[in-house]
MIDRENGU-105351 format. One record per residue (C-alpha): residue number from 1; residue in three letters; x, y, z. Coordinates in steps of 0.5 Angstrom, whole numbers. Example, Ala and Ser with C-alpha at 12.3 -4.5 7.8 and 13.67 -1.06 7.14 Angstrom:
<pt><i>1</i><aa>Ala</aa><px>25</px><py>-9</py><pz>16</pz></pt>
<pt><i>2</i><aa>Ser</aa><px>27</px><py>-2</py><pz>14</pz></pt>
END
This chain:
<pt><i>1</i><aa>Unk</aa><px>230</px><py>89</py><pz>257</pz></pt>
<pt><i>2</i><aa>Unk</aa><px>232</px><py>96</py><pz>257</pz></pt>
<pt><i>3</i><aa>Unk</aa><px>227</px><py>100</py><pz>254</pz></pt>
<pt><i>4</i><aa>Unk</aa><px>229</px><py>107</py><pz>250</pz></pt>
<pt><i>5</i><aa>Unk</aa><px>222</px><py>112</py><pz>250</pz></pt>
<pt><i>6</i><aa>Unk</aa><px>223</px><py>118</py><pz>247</pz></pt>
<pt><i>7</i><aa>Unk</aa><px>217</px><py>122</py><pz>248</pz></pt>
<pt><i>8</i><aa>Unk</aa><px>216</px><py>119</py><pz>254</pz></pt>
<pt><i>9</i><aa>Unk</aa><px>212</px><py>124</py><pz>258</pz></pt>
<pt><i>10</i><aa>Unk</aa><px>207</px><py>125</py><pz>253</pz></pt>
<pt><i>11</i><aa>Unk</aa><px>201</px><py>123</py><pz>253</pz></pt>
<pt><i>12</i><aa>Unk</aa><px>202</px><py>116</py><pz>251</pz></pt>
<pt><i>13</i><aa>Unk</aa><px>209</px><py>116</py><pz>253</pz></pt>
<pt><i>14</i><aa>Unk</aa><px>207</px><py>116</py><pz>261</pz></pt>
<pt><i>15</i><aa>Unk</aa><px>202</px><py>110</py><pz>260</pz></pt>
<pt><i>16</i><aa>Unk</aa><px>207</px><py>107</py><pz>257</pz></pt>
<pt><i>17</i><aa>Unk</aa><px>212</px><py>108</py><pz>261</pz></pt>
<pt><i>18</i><aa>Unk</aa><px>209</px><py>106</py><pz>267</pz></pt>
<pt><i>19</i><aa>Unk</aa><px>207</px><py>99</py><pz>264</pz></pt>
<pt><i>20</i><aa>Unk</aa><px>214</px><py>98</py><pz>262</pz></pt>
<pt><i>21</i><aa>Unk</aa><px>216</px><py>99</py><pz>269</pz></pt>
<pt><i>22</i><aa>Unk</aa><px>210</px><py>94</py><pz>272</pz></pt>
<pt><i>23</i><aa>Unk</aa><px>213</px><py>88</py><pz>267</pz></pt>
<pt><i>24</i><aa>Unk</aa><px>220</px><py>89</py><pz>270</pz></pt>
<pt><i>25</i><aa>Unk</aa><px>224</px><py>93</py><pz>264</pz></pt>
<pt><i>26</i><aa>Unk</aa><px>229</px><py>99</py><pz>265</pz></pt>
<pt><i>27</i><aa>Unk</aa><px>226</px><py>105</py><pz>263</pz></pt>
<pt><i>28</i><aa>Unk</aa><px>230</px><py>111</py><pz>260</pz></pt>
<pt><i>29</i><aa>Unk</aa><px>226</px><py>117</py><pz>258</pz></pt>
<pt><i>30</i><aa>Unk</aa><px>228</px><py>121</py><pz>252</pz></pt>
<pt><i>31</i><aa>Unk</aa><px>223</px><py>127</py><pz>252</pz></pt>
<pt><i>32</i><aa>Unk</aa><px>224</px><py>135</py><pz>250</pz></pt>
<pt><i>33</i><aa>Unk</aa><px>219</px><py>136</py><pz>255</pz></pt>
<pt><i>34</i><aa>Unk</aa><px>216</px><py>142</py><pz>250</pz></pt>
<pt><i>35</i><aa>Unk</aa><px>209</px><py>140</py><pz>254</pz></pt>
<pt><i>36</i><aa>Unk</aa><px>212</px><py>140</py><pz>260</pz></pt>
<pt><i>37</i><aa>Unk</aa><px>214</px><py>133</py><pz>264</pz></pt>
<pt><i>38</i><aa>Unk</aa><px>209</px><py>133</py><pz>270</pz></pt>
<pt><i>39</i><aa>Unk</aa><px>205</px><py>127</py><pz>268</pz></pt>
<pt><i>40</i><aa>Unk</aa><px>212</px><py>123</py><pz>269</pz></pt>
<pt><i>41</i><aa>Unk</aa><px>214</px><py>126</py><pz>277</pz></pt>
<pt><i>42</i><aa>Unk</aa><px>209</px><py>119</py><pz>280</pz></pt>
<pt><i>43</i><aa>Unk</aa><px>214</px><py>115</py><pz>276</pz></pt>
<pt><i>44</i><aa>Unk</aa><px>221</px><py>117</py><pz>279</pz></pt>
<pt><i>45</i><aa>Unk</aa><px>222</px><py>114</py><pz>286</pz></pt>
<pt><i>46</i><aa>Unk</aa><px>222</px><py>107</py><pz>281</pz></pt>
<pt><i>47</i><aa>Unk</aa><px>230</px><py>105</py><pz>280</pz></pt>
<pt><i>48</i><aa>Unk</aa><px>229</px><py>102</py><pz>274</pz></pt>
<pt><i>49</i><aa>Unk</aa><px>226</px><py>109</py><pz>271</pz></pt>
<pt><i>50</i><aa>Unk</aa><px>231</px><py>113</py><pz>268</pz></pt>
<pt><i>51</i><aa>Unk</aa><px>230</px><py>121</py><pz>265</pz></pt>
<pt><i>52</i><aa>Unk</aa><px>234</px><py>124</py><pz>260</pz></pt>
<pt><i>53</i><aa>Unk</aa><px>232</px><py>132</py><pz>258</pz></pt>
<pt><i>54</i><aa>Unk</aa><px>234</px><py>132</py><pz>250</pz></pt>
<pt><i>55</i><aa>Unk</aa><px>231</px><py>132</py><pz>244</pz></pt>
<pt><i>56</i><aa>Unk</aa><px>231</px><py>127</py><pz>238</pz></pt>
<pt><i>57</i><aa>Unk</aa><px>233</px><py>132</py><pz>233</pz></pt>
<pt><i>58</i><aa>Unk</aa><px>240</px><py>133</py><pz>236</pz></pt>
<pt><i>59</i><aa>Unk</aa><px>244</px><py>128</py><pz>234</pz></pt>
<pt><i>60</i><aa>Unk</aa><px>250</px><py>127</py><pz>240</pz></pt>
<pt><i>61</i><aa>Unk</aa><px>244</px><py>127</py><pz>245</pz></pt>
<pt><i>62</i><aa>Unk</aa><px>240</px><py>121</py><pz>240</pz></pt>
<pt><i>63</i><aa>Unk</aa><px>247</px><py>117</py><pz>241</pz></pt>
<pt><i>64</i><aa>Unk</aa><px>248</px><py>118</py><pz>248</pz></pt>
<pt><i>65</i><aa>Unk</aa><px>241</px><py>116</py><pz>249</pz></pt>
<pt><i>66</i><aa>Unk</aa><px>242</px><py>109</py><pz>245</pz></pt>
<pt><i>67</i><aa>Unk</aa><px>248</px><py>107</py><pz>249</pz></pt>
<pt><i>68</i><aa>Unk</aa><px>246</px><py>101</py><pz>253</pz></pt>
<pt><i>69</i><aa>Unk</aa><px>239</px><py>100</py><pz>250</pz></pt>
<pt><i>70</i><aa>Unk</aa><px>236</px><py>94</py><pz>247</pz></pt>
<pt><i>71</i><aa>Unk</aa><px>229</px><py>96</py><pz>245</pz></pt>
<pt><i>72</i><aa>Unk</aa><px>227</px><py>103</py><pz>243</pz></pt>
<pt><i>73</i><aa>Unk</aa><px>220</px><py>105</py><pz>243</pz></pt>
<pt><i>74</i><aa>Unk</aa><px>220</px><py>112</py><pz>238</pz></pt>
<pt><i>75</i><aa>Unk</aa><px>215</px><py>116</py><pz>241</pz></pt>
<pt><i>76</i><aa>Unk</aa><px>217</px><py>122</py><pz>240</pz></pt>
<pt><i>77</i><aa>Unk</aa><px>213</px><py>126</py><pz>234</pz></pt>
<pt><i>78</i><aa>Unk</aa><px>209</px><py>133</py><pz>233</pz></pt>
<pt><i>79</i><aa>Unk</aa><px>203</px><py>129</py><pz>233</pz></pt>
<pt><i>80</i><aa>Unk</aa><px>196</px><py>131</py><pz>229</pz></pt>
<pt><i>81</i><aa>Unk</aa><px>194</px><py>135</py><pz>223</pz></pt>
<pt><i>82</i><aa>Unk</aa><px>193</px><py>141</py><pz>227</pz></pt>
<pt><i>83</i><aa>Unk</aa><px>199</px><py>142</py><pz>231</pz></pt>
<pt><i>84</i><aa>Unk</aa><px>203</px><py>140</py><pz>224</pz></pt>
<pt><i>85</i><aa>Unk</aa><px>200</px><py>146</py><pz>220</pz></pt>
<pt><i>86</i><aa>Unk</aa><px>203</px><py>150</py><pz>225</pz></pt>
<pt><i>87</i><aa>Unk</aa><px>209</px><py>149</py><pz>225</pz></pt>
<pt><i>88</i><aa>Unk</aa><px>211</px><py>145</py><pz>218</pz></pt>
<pt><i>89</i><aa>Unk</aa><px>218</px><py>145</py><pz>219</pz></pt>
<pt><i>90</i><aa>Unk</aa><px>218</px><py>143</py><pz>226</pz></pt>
<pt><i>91</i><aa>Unk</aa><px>214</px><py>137</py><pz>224</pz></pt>
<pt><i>92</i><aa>Unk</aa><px>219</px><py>136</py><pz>219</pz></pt>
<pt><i>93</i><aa>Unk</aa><px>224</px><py>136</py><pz>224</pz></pt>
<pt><i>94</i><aa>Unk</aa><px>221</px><py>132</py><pz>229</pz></pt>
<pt><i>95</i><aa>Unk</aa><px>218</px><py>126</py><pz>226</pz></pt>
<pt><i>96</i><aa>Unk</aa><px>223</px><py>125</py><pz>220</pz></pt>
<pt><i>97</i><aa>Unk</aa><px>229</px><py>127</py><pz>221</pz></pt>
<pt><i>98</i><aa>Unk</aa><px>229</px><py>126</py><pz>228</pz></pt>
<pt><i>99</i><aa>Unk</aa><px>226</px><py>119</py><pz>226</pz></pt>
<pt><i>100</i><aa>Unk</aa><px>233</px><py>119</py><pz>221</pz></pt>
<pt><i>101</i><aa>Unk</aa><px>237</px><py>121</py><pz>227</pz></pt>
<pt><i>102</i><aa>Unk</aa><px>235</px><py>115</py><pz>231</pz></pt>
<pt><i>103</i><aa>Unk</aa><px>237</px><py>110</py><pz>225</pz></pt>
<pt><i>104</i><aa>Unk</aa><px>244</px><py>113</py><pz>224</pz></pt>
<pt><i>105</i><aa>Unk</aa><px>245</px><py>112</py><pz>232</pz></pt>
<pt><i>106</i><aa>Unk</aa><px>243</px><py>106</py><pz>233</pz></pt>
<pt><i>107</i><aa>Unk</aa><px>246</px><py>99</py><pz>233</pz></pt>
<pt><i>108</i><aa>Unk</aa><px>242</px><py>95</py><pz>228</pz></pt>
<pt><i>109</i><aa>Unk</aa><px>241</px><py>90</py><pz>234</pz></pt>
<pt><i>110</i><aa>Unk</aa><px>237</px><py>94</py><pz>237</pz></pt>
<pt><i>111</i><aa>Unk</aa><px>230</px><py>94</py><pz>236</pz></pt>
<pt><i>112</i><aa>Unk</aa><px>225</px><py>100</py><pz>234</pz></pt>
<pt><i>113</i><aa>Unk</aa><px>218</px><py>100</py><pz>235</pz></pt>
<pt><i>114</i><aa>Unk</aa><px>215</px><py>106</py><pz>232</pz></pt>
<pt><i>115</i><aa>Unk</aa><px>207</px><py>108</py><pz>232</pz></pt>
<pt><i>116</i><aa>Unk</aa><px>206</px><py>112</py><pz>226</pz></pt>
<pt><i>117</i><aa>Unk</aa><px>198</px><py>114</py><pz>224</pz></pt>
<pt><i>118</i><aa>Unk</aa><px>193</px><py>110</py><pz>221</pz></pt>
<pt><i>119</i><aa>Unk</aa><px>192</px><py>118</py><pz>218</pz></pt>
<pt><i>120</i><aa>Unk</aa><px>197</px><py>115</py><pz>213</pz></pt>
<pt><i>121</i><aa>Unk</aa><px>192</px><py>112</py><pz>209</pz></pt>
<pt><i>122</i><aa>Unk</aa><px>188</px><py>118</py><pz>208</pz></pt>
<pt><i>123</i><aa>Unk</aa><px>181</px><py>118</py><pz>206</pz></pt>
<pt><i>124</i><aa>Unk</aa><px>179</px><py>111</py><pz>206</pz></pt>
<pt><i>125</i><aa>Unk</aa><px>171</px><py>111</py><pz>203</pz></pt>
<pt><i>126</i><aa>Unk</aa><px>167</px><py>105</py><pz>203</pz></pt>
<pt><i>127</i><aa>Unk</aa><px>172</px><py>100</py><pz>206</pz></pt>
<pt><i>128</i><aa>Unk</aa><px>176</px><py>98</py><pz>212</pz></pt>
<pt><i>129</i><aa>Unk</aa><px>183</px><py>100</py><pz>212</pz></pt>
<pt><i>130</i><aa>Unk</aa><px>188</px><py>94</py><pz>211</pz></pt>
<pt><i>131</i><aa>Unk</aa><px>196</px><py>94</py><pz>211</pz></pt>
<pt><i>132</i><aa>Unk</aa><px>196</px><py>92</py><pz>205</pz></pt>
<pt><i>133</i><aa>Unk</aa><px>193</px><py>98</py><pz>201</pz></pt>
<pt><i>134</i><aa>Unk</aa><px>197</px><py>103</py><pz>199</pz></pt>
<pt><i>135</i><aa>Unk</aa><px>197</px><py>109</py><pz>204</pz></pt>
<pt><i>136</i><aa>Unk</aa><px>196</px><py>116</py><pz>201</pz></pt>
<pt><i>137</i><aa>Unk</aa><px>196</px><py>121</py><pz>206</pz></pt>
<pt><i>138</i><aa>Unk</aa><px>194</px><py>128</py><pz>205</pz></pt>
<pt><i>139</i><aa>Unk</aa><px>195</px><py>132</py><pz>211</pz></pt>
<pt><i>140</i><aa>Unk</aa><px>203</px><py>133</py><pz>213</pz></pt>
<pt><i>141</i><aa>Unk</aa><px>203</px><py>130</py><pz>219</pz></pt>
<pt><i>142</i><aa>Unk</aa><px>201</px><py>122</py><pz>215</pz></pt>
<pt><i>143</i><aa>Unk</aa><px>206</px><py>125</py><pz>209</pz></pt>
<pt><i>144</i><aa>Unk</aa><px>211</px><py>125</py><pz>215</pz></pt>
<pt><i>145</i><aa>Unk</aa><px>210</px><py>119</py><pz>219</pz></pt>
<pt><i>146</i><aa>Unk</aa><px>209</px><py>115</py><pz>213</pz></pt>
<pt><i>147</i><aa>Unk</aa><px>215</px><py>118</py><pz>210</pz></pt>
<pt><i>148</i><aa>Unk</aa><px>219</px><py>115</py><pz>217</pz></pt>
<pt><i>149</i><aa>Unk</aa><px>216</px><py>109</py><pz>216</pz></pt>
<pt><i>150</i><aa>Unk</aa><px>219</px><py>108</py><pz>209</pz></pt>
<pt><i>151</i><aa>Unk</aa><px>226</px><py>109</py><pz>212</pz></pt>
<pt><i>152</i><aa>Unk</aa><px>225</px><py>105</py><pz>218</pz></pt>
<pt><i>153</i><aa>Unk</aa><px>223</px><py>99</py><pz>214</pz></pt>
<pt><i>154</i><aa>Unk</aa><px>229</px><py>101</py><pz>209</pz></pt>
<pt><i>155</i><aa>Unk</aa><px>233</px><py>101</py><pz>216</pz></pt>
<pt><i>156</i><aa>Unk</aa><px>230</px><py>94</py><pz>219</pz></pt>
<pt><i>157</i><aa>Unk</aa><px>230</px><py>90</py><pz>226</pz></pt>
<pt><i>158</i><aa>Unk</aa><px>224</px><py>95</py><pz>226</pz></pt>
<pt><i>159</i><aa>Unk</aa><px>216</px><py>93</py><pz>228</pz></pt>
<pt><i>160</i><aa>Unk</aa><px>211</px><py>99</py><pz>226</pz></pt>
<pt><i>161</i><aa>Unk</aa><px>203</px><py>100</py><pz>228</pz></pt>
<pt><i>162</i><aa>Unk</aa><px>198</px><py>105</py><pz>225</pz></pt>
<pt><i>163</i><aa>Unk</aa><px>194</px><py>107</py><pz>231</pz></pt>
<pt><i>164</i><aa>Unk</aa><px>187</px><py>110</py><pz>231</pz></pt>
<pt><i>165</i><aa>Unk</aa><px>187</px><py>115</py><pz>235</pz></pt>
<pt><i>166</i><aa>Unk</aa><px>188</px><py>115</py><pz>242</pz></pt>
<pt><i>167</i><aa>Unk</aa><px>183</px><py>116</py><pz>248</pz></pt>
<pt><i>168</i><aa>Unk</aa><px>183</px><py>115</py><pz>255</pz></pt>
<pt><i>169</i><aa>Unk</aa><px>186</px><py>118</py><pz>262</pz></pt>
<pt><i>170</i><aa>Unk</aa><px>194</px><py>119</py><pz>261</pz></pt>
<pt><i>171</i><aa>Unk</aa><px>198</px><py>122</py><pz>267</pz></pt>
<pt><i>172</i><aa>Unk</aa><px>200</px><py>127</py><pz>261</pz></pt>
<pt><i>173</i><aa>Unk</aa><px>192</px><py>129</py><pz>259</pz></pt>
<pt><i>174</i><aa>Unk</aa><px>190</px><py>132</py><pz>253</pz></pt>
<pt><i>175</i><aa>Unk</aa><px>183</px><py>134</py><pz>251</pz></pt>
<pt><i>176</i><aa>Unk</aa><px>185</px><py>136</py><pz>243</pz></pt>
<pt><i>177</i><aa>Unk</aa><px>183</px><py>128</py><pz>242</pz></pt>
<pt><i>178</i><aa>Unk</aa><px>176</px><py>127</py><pz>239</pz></pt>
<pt><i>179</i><aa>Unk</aa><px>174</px><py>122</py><pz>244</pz></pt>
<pt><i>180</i><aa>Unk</aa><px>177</px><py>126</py><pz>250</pz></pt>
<pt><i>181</i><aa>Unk</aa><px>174</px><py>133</py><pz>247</pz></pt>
<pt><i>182</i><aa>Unk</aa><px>167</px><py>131</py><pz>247</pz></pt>
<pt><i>183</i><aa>Unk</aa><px>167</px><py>127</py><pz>254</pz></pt>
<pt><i>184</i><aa>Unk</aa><px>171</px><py>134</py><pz>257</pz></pt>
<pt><i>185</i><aa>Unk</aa><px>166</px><py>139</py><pz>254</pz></pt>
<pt><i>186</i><aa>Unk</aa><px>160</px><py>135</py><pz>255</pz></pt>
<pt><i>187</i><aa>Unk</aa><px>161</px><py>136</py><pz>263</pz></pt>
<pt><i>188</i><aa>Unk</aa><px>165</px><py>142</py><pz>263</pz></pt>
<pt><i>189</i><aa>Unk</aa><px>160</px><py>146</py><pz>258</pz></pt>
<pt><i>190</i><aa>Unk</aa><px>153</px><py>141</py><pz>257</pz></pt>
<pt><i>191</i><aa>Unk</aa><px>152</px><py>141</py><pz>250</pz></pt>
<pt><i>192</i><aa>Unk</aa><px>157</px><py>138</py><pz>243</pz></pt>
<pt><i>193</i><aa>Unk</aa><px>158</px><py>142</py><pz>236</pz></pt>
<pt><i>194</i><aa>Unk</aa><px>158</px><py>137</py><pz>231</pz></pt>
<pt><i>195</i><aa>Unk</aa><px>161</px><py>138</py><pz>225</pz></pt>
<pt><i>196</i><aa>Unk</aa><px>161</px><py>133</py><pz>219</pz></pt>
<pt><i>197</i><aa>Unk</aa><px>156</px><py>128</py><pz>225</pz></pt>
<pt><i>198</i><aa>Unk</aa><px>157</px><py>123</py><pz>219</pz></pt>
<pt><i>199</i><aa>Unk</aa><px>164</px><py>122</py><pz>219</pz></pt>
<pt><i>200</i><aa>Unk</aa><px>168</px><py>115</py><pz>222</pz></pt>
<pt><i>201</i><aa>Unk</aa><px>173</px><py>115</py><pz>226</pz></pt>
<pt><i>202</i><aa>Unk</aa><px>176</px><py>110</py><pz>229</pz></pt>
<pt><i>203</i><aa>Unk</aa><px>179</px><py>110</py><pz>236</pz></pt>
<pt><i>204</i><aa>Unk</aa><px>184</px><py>106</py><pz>241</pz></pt>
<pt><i>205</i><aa>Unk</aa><px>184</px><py>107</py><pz>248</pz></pt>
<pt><i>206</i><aa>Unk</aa><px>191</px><py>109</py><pz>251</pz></pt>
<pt><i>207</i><aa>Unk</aa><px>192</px><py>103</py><pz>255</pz></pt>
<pt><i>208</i><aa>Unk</aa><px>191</px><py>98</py><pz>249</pz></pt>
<pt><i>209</i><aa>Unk</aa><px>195</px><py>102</py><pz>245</pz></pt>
<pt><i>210</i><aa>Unk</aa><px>201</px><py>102</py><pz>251</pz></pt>
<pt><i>211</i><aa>Unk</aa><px>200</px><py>94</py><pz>251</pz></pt>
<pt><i>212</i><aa>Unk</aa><px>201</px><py>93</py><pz>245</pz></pt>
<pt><i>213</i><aa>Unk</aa><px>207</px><py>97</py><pz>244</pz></pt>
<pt><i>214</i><aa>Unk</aa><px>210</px><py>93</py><pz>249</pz></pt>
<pt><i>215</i><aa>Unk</aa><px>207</px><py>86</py><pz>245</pz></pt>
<pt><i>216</i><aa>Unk</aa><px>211</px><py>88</py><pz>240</pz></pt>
<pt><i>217</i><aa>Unk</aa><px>218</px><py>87</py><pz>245</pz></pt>
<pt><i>218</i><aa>Unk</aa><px>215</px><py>79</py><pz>248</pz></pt>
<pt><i>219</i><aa>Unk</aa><px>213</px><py>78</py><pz>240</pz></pt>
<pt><i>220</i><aa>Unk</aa><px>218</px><py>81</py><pz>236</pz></pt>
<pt><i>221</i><aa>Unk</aa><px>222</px><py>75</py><pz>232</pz></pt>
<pt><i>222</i><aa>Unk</aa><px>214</px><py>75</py><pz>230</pz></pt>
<pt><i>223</i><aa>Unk</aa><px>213</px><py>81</py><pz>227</pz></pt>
<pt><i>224</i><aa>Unk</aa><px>219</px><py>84</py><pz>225</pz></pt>
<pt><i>225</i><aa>Unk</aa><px>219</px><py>89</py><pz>220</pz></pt>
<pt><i>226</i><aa>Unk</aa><px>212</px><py>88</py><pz>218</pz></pt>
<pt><i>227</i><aa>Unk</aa><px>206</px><py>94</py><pz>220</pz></pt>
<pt><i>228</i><aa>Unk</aa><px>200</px><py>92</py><pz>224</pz></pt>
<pt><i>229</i><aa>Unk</aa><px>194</px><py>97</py><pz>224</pz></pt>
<pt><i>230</i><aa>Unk</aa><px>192</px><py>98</py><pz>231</pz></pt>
<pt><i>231</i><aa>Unk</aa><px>185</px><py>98</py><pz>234</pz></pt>
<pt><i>232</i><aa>Unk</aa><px>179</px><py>94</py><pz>234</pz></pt>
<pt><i>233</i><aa>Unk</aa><px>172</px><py>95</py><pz>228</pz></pt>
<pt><i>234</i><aa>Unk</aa><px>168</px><py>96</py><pz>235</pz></pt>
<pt><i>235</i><aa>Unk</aa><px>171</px><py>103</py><pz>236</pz></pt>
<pt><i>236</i><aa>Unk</aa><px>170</px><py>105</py><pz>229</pz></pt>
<pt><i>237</i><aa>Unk</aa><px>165</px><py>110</py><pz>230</pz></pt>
<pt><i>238</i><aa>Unk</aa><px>161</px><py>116</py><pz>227</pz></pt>
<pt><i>239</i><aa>Unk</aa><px>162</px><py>122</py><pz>230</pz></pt>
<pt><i>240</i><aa>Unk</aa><px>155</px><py>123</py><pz>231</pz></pt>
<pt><i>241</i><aa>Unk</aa><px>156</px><py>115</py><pz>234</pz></pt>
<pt><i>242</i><aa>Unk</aa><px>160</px><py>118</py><pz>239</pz></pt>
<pt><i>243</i><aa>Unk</aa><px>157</px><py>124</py><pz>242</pz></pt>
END
């Protein structure tokens, strides 16, 4: 197969990347690189990797990215609540109007796979989160991803998952991640501030989340234009639990 992945040299996007490659894919990565590219260098002697400096709000650069693929893995997106508020318009930007971008492009015959956020469902208390609740978001970047969710589906030939959050060494590190954050500042500076010791999070670790991406391409036929939450009841722990 031939495999879009934008956001490619993110932190996701490099596990995924190099898993793609191992199974024999063409990879071609679409990537801005606003959080730099290095964790994508490993990867570049392999033929089968292609790189493409654009960014998924430019429409002319989206359409040339697609040309030839069959697969596109959307990763690329301003990802979490606090980079979000940040910069609202730029979230806005990026995960739903570059999502609408991909849409416009694309020939209906290629296939999206797209990992939103189980943050769409926003404050669950007392049940475990299932597809078939109704997800009410309540920061702007569940509202984003659940509002490109909703354009996908309209759009068809798409397979979306709600993944926990993430953890895990990736080429393209990142320490904001709860997991990853306790683990570094436990070594790095001995003790753990804990607010809200009581509050649940559930986790993925990133490997799982690029072998289920990947999945999704040996499996489409199956899974086509459904949402699959993403990660396993034995990951879902306290904060306090964790630390």
């Amino acid at each position: 197969m031939k495999v879009l992945v934008t956001g490619g040299a993110g932190y996701i996007g490099c596990v995924l990347v190099a898993k793609l490659l191992d199974a024999g894919h063409k990879v071609r990565v679409m990537d801005s690189l606003r959080k730099g590219g290095n964790g994508l260098l490993a990867y570049f002697s392999n033929p089968k990797l292609e790189f493409v400096r654009g960014d998924v709000r430019d429409a002319e650069a989206v359409e040339q990215a697609l040309r030839g693929m069959d697969v596109i893995m959307h990763l690329a997106a301003i990802v979490g609540y606090p980079a979000c508020s940040k910069d609202p318009w730029l979230a806005r930007q990026v995960n739903v109007d570059g999502t609408l971008n991909i849409i416009k492009k694309r020939n209906p015959e290629q296939l999206i796979i797209y990992p939103s956020s189980l943050s769409n469902y926003g404050t669950v208390v007392g049940a475990t989160c299932t597809e078939d609740m109704e997800p009410k978001p309540i920061t702007l970047y569940g509202i984003t991803k659940l509002e490109a969710e909703k354009h996908l589906l309209s759009a068809g030939n798409v397979v979306i998952f709600r993944p926990a959050t993430a953890f895990g060494l990736s080429p393209q590190m990142r320490l904001d991640l709860l997991f990853n954050e306790f683990v570094y500042k436990a070594l790095k500076e001995r003790y753990l501030m804990i607010y809200q010791p009581h509050f649940m999070r559930a986790f993925i670790h990133v490997r799982d989340f690029a072998r289920a991406l990947i999945f999704a391409i040996d499996n489409a036929d199956k899974m086509i234009n459904q949402v699959y939450n993403l990660g396993d009841e034995s990951l879902n722990l306290t904060k306090g639990e964790l630390a």
